[in-house]
C-alpha positions in Angstrom: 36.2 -31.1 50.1 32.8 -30.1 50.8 33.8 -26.3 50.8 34.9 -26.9 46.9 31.5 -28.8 46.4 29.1 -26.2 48.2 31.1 -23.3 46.3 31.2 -25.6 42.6 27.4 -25.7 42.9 26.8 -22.1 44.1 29.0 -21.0 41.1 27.4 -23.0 38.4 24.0 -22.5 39.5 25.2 -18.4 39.6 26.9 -18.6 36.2 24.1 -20.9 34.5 21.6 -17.6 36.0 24.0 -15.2 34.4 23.9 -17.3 31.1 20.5 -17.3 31.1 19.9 -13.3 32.0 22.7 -12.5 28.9 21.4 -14.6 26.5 17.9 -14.4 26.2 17.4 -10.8 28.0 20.3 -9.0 27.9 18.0 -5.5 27.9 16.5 -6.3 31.5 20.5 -7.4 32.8 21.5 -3.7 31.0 18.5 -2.1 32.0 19.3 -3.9 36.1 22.6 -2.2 35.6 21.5 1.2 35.0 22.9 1.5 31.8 21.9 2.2 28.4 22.4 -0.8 26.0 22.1 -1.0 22.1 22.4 -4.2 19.8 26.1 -4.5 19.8 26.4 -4.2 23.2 23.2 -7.0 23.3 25.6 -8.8 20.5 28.4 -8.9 23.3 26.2 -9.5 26.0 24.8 -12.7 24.4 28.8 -14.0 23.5 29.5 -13.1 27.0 27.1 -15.8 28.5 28.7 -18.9 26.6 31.9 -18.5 28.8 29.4 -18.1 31.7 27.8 -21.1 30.4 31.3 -23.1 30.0 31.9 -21.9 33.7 28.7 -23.5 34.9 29.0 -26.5 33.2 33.0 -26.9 34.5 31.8 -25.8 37.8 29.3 -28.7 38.1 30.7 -31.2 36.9 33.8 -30.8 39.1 31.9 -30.4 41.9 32.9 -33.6 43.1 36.4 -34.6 42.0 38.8 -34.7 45.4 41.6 -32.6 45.9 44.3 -32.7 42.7 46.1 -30.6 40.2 43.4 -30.7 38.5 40.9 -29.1 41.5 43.7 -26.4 41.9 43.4 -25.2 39.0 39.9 -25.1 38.6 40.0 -23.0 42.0 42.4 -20.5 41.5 41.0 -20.0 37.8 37.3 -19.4 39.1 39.1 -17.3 41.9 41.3 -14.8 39.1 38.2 -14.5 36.9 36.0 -13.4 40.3 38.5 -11.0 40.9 38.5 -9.3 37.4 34.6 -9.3 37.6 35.0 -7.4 40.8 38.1 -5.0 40.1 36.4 -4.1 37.0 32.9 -3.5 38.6 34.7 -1.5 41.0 36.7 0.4 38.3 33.6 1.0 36.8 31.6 2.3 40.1 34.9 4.2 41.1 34.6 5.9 37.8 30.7 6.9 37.6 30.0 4.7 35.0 27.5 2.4 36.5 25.3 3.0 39.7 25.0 1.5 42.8 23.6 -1.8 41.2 26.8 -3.0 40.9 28.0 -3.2 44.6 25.6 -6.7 45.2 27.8 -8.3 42.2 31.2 -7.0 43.4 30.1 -8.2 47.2 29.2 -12.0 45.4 32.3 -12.2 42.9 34.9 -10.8 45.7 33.3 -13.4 48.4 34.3 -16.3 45.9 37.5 -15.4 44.3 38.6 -15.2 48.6 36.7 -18.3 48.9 38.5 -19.9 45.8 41.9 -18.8 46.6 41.4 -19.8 50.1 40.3 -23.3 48.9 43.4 -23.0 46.7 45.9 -21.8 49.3 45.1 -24.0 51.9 45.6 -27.6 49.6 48.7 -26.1 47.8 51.1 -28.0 49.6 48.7 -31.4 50.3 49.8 -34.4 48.7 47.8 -36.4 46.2 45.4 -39.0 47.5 
């Protein structure tokens, strides 16, 4: 249990940063990137961090609920969204389109979709307390 709680806290604080960065700078998180950004992609940027918002609030709040249906879901949902960060951040690298600024958010989103599923994978067969 204290893996999901250390990990629950580290992603919410992570995600409440992100919401932060997208909504009330996108330009420096663009401009961090290495790519060019314009006021729709600001517009997107600024949608973008409610769901990181939503994910930092879920994240802290079940920080501390033991292991259920419930916890398993929450962990191999954080841990398919961590991988599409990462796949598409590595599409996106692969393809030219963003610069090496990318590889310190693939490293982060990859270690905890591995650490979510691993969370998941290993209580998938417990019983309910």
């Amino acid at each position: 249990m204290k893996k999901f709680k250390i990990l629950s806290i580290f992603t919410s604080v992570l995600c409440f940063y992100l919401f932060c960065i997208l909504f009330f700078f996108p330009q420096s998180f663009f401009t961090d990137m290495g790519i060019e950004g314009n006021e729709t992609a600001y517009f997107l940027a600024r949608r973008a961090s409610m769901l990181m918002l939503g994910i930092s609030v879920l994240m802290f709040f079940a920080r501390s609920i033991p292991h259920s249906q419930a916890r398993q879901a929450i962990s191999l949902g954080i841990c398919v969204t961590m991988s599409g960060f990462a796949m598409t951040g590595t599409y996106e690298f692969m393809r030219g389109f963003i610069g090496n600024n990318i590889l310190p958010a693939i490293i982060v989103e990859s270690s905890l979709s591995i650490s979510f599923f691993y969370i998941w994978l290993s209580n998938k067969y417990k019983r309910k307390a």
